[in-house]
N, C-alpha and C positions, 0 to 999 in steps of 0.2 A: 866255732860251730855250736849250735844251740842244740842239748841235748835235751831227752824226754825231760833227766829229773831239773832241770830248770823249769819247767811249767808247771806254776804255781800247782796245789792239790787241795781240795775242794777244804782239807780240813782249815788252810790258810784262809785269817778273817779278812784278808786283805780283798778277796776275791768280792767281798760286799760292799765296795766303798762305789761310790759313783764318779766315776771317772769326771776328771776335767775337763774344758775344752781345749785345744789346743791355738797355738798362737803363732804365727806365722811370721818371718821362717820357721820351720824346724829346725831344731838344733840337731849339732853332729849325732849326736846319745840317740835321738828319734829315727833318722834314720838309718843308722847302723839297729837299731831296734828291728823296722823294716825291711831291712836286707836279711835279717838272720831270719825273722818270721816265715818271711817267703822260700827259702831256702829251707827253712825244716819243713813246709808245710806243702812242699814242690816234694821233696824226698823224700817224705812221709810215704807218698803216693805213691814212688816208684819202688815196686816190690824188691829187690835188688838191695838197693840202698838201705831201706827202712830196715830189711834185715842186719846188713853190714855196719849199720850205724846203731843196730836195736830203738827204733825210731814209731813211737805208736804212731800208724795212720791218723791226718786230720784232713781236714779242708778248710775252716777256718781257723784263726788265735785272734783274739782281743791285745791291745798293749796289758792290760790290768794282769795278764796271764804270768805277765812276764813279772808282775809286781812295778808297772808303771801305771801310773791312776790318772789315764789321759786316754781321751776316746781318739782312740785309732785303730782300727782294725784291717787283716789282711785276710782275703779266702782266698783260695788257687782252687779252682775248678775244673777238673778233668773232662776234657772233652771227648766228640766219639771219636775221634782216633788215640787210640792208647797212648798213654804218657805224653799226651799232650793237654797245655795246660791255658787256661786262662788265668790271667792275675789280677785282684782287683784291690786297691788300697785306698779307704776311704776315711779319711781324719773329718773330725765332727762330721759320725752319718746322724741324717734324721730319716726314717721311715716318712713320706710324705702323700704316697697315697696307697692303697690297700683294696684287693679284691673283698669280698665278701664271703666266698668261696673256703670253706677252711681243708687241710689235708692234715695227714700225720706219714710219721715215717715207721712204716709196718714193724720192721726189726727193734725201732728206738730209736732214739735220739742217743750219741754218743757226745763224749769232751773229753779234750786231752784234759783237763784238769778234776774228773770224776773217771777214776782205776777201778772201778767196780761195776758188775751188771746191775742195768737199773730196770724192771720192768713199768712198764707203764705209757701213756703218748699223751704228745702234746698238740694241741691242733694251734695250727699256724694258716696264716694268712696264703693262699696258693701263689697270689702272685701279689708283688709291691715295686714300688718304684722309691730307690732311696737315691737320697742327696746330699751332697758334702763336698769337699775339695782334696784332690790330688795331690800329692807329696809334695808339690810348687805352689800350693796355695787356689790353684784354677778351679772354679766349679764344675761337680761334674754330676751326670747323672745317672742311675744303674736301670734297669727294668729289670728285674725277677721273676723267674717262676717256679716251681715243683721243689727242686730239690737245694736250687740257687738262693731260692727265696728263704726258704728252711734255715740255709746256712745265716743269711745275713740279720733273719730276724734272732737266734743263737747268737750269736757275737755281738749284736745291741743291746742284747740282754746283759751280756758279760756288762757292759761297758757304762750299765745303771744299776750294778752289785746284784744278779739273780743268773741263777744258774738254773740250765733248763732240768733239775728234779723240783726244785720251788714250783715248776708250772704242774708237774702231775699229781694228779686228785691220789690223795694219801689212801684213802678210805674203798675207792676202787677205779685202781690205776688205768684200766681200759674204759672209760663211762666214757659213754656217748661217741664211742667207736664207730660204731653202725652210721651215723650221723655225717660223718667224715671220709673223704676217699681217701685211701692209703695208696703212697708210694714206694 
């Protein structure tokens, strides 16, 4: 089982490297990566568990999180029925198209890999459509929006060595707020 302190911390340089692509099959090591991601990041969510296992809430993890420097990432998305979840696994995503529209996440943007309050936002795209292949190698394709979209442009980020504080304005963390819908 994949605990908190396994997920890299923002002080590790490794979190800046740009992930590879990955090469098909995956190997045992990637999948078992996989499996464990979605299961911390499934029980992350459920209040219960995260407690019993001391488990910071996420939604998404990059591989890079883990100290694997291969673009693959997992987000589980909790739907409107409580503790249910969507799961999406996507090895070499690429962001492929992109509204114009930009949001932020009123509270912050969080990461398991930054243990610290950060204040500040980052406007992201409201909604995107990303592309990449499934644990089998199959093409596949997501549509995003609001908060979905949030998470996966975050975890692409991981997956090209930048963590979502690099994206906020140092100088004044709220700029151009007004400009942007929050979520």
């Amino acid at each position: 089982m994949l605990r908190t302190k396994d997920i890299l911390d923002e002080k590790d340089k490794r979190l800046r490297m740009v992930s590879k692509e990955v090469e098909f099959p995956l190997s045992d090591k990637d999948m078992e990566a996989i499996k464990l991601m979605k299961e911390y990041l499934t029980n992350s969510q459920i209040e219960d568990l995260a407690e019993k296992y001391k488990l910071r809430p996420g939604m998404g993890m990059a591989a890079i999180q883990l100290g694997i420097p291969k673009r693959y990432l997992v987000i589980v998305h909790e739907q409107e029925i409580k503790e249910t979840f969507k799961t999406y696994v996507v090895i070499n995503p690429t962001i492929t198209s992109s509204s114009e529209e930009k949001i932020y996440v009123e509270e912050g943007e969080g990461c398991l890999s930054v243990n610290r309050p950060v204040d500040g936002i980052i406007p992201r795209c409201a909604r995107i459509t990303v592309e990449g292949f499934d644990e089998l190698g199959k093409p596949i394709k997501v549509r995003a929006r609001e908060e979905l979209a949030i998470a996966f442009q975050h975890e692409i980020d991981h997956l090209n060595g930048i963590l979502f504080v690099d994206r906020i304005d140092k100088k004044h963390p709220f700029k151009d707020s007004d400009k942007y819908r929050a979520i």
